[in-house]
SEVEXVEX-195911 format. One record per residue (C-alpha): residue number from 0; z, y, x. Coordinates in Angstrom, 1 decimal. Each point is the difference from the previous one (the first is absolute). Layout:
REM residues N
+-----+--------+--------+--------+
| pos |     up |  north |   east |
+-----+--------+--------+--------+
| NUM |      Z |      Y |      X |
...
+-----+--------+--------+--------+
END
This chain:
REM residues 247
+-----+--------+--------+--------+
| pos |     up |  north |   east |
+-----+--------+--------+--------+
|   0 |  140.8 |  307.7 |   31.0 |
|   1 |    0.7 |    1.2 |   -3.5 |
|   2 |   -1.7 |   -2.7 |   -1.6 |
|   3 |    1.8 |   -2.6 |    1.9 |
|   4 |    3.3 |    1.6 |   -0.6 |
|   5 |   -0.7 |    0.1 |   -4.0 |
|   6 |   -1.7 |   -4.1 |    0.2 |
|   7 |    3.5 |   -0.7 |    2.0 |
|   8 |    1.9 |    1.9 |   -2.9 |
|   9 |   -1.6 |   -2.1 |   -2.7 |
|  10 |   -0.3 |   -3.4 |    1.6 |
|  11 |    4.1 |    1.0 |    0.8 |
|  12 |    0.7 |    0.9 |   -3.4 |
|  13 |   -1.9 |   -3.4 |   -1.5 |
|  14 |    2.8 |   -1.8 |    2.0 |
|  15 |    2.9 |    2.2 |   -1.3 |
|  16 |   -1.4 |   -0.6 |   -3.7 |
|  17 |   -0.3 |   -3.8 |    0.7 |
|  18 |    3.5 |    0.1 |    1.0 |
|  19 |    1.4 |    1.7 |   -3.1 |
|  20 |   -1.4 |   -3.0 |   -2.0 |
|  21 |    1.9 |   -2.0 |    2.2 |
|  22 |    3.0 |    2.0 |   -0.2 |
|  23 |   -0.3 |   -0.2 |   -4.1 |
|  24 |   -0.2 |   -3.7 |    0.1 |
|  25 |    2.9 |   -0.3 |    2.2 |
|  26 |    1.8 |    1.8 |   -1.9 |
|  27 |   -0.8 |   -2.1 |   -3.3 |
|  28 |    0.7 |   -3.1 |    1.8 |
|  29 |    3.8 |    0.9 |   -0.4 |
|  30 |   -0.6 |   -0.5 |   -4.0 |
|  31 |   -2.2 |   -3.2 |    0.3 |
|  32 |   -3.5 |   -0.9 |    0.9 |
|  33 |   -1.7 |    3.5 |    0.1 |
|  34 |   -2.8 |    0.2 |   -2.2 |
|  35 |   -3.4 |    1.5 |   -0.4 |
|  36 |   -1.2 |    0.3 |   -3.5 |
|  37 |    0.7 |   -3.5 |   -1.5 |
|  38 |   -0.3 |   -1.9 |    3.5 |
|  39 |    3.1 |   -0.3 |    2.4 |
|  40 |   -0.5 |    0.3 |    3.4 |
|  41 |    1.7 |   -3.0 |    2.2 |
|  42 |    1.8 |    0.0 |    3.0 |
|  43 |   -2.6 |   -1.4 |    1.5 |
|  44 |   -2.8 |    2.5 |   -1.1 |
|  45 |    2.9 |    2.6 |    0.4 |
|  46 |   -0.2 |   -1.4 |    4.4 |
|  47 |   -3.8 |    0.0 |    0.1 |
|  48 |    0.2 |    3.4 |   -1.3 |
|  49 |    2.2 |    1.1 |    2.6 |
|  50 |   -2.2 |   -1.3 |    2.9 |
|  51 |   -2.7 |    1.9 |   -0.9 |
|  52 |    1.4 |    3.1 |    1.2 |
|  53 |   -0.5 |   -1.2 |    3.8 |
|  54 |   -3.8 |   -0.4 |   -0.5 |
|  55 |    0.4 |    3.7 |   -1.6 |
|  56 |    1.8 |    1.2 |    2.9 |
|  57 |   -2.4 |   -1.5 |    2.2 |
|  58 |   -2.6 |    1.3 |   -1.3 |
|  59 |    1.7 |    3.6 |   -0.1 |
|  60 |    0.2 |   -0.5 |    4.0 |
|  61 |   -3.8 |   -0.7 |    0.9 |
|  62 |   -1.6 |    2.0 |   -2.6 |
|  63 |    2.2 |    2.9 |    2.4 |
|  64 |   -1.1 |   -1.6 |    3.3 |
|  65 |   -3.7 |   -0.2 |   -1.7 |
|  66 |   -0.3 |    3.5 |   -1.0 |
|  67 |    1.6 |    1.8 |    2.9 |
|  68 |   -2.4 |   -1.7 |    2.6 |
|  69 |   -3.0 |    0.6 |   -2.0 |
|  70 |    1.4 |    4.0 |   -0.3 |
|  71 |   -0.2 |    0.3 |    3.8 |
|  72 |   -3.7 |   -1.6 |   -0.2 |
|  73 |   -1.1 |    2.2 |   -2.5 |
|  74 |    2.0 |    3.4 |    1.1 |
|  75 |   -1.5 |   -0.9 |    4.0 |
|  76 |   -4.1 |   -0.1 |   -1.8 |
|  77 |    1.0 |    2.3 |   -2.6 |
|  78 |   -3.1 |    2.9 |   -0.5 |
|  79 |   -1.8 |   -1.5 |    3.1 |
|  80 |    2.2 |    2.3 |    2.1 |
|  81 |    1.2 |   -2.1 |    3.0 |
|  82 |   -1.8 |   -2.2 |    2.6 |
|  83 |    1.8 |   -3.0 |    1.6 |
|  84 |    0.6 |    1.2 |    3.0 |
|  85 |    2.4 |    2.4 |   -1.9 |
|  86 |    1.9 |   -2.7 |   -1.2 |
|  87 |    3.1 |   -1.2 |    1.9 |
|  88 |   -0.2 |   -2.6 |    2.6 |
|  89 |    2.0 |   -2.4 |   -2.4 |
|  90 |   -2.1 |    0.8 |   -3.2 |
|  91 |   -2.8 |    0.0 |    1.8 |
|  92 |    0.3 |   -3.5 |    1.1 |
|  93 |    0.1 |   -0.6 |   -3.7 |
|  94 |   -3.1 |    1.7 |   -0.5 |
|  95 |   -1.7 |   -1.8 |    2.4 |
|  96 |    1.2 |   -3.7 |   -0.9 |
|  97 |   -1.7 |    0.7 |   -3.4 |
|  98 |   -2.9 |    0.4 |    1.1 |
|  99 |   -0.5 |   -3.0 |    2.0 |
| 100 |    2.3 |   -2.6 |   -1.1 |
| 101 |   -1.1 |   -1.4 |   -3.2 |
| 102 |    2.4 |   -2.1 |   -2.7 |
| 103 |   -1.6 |   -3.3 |    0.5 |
| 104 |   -1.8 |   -1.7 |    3.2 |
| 105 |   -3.4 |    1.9 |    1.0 |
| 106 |   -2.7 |   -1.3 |    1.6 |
| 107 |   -1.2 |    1.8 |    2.7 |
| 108 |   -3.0 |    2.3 |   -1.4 |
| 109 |    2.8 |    0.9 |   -2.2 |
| 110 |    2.4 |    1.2 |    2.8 |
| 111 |   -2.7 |    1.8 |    1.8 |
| 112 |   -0.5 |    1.9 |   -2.9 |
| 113 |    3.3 |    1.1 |   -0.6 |
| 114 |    0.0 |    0.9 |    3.6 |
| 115 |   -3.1 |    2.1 |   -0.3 |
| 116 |    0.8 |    1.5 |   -2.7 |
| 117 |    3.3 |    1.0 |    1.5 |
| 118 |   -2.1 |    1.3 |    3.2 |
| 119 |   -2.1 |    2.1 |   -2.2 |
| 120 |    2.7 |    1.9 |   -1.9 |
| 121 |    1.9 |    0.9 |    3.5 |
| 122 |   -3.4 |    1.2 |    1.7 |
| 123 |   -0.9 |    2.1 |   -3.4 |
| 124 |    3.9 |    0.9 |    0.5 |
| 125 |   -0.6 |   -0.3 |   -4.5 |
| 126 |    3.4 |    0.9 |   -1.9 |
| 127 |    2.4 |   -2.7 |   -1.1 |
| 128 |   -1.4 |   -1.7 |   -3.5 |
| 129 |    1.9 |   -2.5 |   -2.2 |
| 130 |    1.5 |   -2.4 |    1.9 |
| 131 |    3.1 |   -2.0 |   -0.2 |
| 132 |    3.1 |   -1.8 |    2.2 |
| 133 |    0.8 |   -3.5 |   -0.1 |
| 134 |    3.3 |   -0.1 |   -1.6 |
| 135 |    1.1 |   -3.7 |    1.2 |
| 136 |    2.8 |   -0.6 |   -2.4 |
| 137 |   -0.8 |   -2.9 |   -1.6 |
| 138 |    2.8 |   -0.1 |   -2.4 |
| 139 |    2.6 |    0.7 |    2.6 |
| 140 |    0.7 |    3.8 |   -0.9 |
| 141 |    3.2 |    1.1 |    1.0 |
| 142 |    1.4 |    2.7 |    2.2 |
| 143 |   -0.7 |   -1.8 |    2.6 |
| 144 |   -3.7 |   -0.1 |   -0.7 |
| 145 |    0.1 |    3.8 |   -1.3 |
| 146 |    1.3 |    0.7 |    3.2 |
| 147 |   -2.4 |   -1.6 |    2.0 |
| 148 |   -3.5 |    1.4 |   -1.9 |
| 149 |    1.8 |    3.5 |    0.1 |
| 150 |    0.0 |   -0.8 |    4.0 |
| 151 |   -3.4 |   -1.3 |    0.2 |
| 152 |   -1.4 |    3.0 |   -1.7 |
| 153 |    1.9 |    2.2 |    2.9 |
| 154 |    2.9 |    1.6 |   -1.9 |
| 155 |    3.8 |   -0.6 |    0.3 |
| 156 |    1.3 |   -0.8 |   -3.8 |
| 157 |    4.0 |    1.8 |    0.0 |
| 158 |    1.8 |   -1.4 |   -3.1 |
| 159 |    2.9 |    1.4 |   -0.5 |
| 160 |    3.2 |   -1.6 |    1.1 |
| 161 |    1.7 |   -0.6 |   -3.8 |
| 162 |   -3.3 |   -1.5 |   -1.1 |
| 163 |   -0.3 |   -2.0 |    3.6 |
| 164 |    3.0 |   -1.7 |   -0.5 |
| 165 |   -0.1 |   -0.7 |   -3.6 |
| 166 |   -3.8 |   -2.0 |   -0.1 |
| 167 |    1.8 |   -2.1 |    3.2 |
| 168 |    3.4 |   -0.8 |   -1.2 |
| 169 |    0.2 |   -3.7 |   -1.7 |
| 170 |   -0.4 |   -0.3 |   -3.9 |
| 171 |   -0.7 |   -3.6 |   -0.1 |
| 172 |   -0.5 |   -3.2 |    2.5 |
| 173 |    0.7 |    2.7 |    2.8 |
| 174 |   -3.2 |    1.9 |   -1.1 |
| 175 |   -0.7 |    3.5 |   -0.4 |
| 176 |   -1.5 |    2.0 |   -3.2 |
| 177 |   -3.4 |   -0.3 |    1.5 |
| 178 |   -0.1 |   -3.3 |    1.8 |
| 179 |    1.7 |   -1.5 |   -2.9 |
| 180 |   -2.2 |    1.5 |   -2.2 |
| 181 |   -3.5 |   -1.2 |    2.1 |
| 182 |    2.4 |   -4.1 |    0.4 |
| 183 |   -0.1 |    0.1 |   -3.4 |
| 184 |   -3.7 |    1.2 |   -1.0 |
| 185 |   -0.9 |   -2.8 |    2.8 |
| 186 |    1.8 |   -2.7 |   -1.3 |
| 187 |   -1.1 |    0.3 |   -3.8 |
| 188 |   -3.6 |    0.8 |    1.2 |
| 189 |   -0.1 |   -3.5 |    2.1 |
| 190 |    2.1 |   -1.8 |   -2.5 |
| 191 |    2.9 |   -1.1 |    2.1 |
| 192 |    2.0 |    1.3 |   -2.9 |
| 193 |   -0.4 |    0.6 |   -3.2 |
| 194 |    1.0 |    3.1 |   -2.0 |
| 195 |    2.9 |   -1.2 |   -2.2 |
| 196 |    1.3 |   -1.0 |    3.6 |
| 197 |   -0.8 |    3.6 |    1.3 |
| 198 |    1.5 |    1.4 |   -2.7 |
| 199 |    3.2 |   -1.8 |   -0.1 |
| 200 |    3.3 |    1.4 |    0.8 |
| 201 |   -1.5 |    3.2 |   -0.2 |
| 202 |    1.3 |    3.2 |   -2.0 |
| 203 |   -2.2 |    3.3 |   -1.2 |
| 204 |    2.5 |    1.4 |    2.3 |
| 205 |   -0.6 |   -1.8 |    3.0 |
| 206 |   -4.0 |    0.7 |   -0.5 |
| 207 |    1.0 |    3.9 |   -1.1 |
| 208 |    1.4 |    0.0 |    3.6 |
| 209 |   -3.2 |   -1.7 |    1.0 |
| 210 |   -2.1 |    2.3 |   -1.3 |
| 211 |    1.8 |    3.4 |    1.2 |
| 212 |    0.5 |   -1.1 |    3.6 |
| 213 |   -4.1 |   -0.8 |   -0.1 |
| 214 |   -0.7 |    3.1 |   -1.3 |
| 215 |    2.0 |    1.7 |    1.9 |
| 216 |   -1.9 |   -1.1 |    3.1 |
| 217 |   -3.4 |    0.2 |   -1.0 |
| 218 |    0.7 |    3.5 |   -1.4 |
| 219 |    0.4 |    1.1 |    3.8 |
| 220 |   -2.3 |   -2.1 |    0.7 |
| 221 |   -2.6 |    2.2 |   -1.9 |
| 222 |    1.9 |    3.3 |    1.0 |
| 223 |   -1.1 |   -1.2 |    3.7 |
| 224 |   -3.2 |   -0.6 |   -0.6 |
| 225 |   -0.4 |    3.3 |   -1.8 |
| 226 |    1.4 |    1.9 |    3.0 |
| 227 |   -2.3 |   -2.4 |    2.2 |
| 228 |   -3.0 |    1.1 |   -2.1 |
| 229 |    0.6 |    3.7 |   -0.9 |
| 230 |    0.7 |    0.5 |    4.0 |
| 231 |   -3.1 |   -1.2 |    0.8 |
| 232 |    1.6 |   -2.5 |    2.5 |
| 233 |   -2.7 |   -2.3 |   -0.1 |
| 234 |   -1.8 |    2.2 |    1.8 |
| 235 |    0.2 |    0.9 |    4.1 |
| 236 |    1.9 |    3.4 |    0.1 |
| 237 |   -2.6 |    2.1 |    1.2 |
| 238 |   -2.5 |   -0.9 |   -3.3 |
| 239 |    3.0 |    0.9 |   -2.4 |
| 240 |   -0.3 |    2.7 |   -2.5 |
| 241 |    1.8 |    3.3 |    0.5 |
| 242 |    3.0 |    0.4 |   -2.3 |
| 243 |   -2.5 |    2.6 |   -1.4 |
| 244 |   -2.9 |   -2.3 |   -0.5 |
| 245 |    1.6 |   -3.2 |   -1.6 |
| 246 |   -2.3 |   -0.3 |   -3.3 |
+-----+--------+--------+--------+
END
């Protein structure tokens, strides 16, 4: 998880450094029409600007999702170690969806296939090899869905009470940080508004507040996944490492 914790650091600290160019124009906008070099930036641009920080944020949110399901795939086949039938009931479910459901309508040489070759790994009993979860999603990431692929992979995600409360309670249009932050994303991406309207009535505080509730979440968001992972709870107890033996 390491390398997840450092891409969430710097895909985090892009926002933050995005948002200290918004807090410098704000600030010049009480002298004037802030400008850049020779050009000034409008109260229009200075709206469309603002917007863009949902798409940013959004982003943040199922780059986390992305990378800690793919974690659990790749800690589960890691070194060739474990079978499936090591695997939790719940993961291994997940396991056996991907190898015979396929993205797109199959005919049916194609489904027997799959269902062969799914057949022949469990009679070789082979160890786990890349494979992946369906995610779902679809644009609709927020706790709600975090919660919900945490529970189809078979473990309970605990956020803490402060940070629970905070990413439900109401910014804006009785939304919280992250459903506000995936409305948003939604509505610019299907064009049922556009970003000077997203952006409008909208301070770098209000996204600064934004941004740290977000955070906030997702960063125990990652911390259970790590726990998830470095327990080797993807696993039935019985084929879990000793305490001695977790390398």
């Amino acid at each position: 998880m390491k390398l997840i914790w450092a891409l969430f650091d710097d895909r985090a600290g892009e926002i933050d450094d995005y948002l200290r160019f918004l807090e410098l124009i704000e600030k010049k906008v009480q002298s004037g029409p802030p400008k850049i070099g020779d050009l000034s930036v409008s109260a229009q641009q200075q709206k469309i600007l603002y917007a863009t920080v949902y798409l940013q944020l959004y982003n943040l949110v199922e780059a986390t999702v992305t990378w800690c399901v793919e974690e659990v795939c790749d800690a589960s086949s890691r070194d060739g170690r474990w079978k499936p039938g090591e695997l939790t009931d719940r993961l291994r479910r997940e396991w056996v969806k991907s190898r015979t459901q396929g993205k797109f309508d199959q005919s049916d040489e194609m489904r027997l296939n799959r269902a062969v070759a799914l057949c022949d790994s469990l009679v070789s009993n082979s160890p786990l090899s890349n494979w992946s979860v369906e995610r779902g999603g679809g644009g609709n990431w927020d706790e709600k869905e975090i919660e919900n692929i945490t529970g189809q992979l078979g473990f309970n995600l605990v956020i803490s009470p402060d940070v629970q409360r905070d990413i439900k309670r109401h910014l804006r249009d009785e939304l919280g940080a992250l459903a506000l932050v995936k409305d948003r994303r939604n509505r610019l991406a299907h064009g049922s508004i556009s970003f000077a309207e997203c952006g409008a009535e909208v301070s770098v505080s209000d996204l600064r507040e934004l941004m740290s509730r977000t955070v906030s979440y997702l960063r125990e968001v990652l911390t259970g996944f790590a726990s998830y992972i470095d327990g080797h709870e993807f696993l039935i107890p019985a084929a879990r490492p000793a305490v001695g033996d977790l390398g």
